[in-house]
C-alpha positions as CSV (number, residue, x, y, z in Angstrom):
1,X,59.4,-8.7,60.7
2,X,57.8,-9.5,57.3
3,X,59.0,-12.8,55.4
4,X,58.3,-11.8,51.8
5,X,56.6,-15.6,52.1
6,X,53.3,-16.4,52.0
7,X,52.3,-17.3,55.8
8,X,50.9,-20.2,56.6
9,X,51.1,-22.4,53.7
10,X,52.8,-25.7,53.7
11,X,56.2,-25.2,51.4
12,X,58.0,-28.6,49.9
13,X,61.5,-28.6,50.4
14,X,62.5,-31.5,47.8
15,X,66.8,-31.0,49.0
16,X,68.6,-30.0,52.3
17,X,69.5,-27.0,50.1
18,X,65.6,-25.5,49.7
19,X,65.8,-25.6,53.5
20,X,68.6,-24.2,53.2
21,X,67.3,-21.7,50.5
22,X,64.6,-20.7,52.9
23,X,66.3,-19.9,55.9
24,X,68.4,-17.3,53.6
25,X,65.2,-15.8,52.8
26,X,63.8,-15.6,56.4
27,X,67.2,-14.1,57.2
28,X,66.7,-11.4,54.8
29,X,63.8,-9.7,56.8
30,X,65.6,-10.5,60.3
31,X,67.1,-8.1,62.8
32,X,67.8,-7.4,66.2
33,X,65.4,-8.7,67.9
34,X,63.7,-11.3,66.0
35,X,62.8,-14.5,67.3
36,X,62.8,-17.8,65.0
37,X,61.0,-20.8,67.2
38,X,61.3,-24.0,65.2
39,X,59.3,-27.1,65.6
40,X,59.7,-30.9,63.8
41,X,60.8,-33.6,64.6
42,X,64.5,-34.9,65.0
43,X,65.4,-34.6,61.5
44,X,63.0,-32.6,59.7
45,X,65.3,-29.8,59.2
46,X,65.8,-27.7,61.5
47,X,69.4,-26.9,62.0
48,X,69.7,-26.9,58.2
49,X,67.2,-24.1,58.1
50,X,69.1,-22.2,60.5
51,X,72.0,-22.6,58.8
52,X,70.2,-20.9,55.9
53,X,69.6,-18.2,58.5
54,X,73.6,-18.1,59.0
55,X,74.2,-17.4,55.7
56,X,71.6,-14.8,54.9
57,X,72.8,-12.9,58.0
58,X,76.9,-13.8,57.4
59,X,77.6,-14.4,60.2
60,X,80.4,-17.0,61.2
61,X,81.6,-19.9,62.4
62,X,80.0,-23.7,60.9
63,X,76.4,-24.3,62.3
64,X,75.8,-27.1,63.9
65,X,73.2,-28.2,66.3
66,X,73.8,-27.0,69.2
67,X,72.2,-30.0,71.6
68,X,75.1,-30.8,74.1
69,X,76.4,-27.1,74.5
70,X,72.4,-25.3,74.8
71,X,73.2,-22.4,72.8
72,X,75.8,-21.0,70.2
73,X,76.5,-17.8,69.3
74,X,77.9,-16.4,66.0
75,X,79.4,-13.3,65.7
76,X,78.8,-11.1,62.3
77,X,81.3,-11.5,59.4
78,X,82.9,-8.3,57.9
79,X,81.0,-7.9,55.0
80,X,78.0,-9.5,56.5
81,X,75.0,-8.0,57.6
82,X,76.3,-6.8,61.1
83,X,73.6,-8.7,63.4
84,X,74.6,-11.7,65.5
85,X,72.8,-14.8,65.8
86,X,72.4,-16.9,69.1
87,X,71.5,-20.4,67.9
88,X,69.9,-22.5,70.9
89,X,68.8,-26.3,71.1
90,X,66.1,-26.6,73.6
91,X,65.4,-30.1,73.6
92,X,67.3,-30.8,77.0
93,X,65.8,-27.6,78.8
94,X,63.7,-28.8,81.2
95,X,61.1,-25.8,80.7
96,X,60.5,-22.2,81.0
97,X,63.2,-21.7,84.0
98,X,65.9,-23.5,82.3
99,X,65.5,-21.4,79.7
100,X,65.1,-18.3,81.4
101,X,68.8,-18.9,83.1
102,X,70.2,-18.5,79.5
103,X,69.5,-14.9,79.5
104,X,68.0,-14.9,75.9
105,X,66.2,-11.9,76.4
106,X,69.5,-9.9,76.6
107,X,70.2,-11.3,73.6
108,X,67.5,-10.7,71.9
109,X,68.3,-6.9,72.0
110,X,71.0,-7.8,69.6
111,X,70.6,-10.5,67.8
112,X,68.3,-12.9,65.9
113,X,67.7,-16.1,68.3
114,X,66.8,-19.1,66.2
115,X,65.9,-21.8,68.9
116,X,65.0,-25.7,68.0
117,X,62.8,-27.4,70.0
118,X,61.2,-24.4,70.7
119,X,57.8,-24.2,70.7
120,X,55.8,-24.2,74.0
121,X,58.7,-22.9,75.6
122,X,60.4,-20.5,74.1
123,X,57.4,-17.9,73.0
124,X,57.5,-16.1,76.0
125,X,60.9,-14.6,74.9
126,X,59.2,-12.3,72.7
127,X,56.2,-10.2,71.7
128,X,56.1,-11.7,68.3
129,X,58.0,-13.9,67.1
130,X,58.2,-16.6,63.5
131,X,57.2,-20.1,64.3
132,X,58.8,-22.5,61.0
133,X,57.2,-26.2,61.6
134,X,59.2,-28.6,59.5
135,X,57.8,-32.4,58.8
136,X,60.3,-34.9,57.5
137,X,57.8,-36.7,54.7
138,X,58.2,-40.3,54.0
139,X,60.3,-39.6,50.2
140,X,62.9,-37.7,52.7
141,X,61.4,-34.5,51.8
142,X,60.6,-31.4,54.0
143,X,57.8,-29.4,54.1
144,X,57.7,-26.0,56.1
145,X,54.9,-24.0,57.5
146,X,55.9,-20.5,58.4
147,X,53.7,-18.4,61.1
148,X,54.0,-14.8,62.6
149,X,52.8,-15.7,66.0
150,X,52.1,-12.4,68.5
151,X,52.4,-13.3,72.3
152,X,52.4,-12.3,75.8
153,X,55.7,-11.4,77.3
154,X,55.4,-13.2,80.7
């Protein structure tokens, strides 16, 4: 998983559509696999980015967040890359169990998981894995910080 991005460097993200713009270029060095954890606060971006993700993998189905239903999956598109993505909100999963009980790791076999709300939970999912930190800055701009983070699988 390389991002074609230079890591760790704070990117501004004047409109929704350079989040947007972004997560299409994450999604273009995605597979199988591959592990998105977002962090920011509510607002800063996050399911926007993932929708960017969405389109770089054409897959279907509208994204939304996914907070009252946990997780969302969406099939490939014909014509599309050919690798789902599971879309999960953890901001109501009460911790590493919860989480665990959505069987993530199966999907992970298969698909890109983008997860909100996800870091110091959802790490463990993978070896390795992109953390994208988005900040919300006071002229309603977003910057992003992308990381390749390397882990221990519980």
């Amino acid at each position: 998983m390389t991002t074609g991005l230079e890591l760790d460097t704070e990117l501004v993200l004047p409109e929704p559509a350079d989040t947007e713009a972004l997560g299409e270029r994450l999604a273009a060095e995605l597979g199988p696999g591959d592990l998105v954890v977002l962090s920011g606060p509510l607002g800063a971006g996050k399911t926007v980015l993932v929708r960017g993700i969405a389109r770089g993998l054409g897959v279907a189905g509208p994204v939304t967040s996914p907070t009252f239903v946990i997780a969302r999956e969406h099939r490939p598109l014909p014509g599309g890359r050919g690798v789902p993505l599971v879309h999960v909100d953890a901001y109501r999963i009460g911790g590493a169990a919860e989480l665990d009980d959505l069987d993530l790791d199966t999907d992970l076999a298969e698909a890109v998981v983008a997860v909100e709300w996800g870091e110091g939970v959802a790490e463990r999912l993978a070896e390795r894995h992109l953390l994208v930190r988005l900040q919300r800055q006071p002229d309603d701009a977003r910057t992003a910080t992308v990381s390749r983070m390397e882990e221990q699988v519980r």
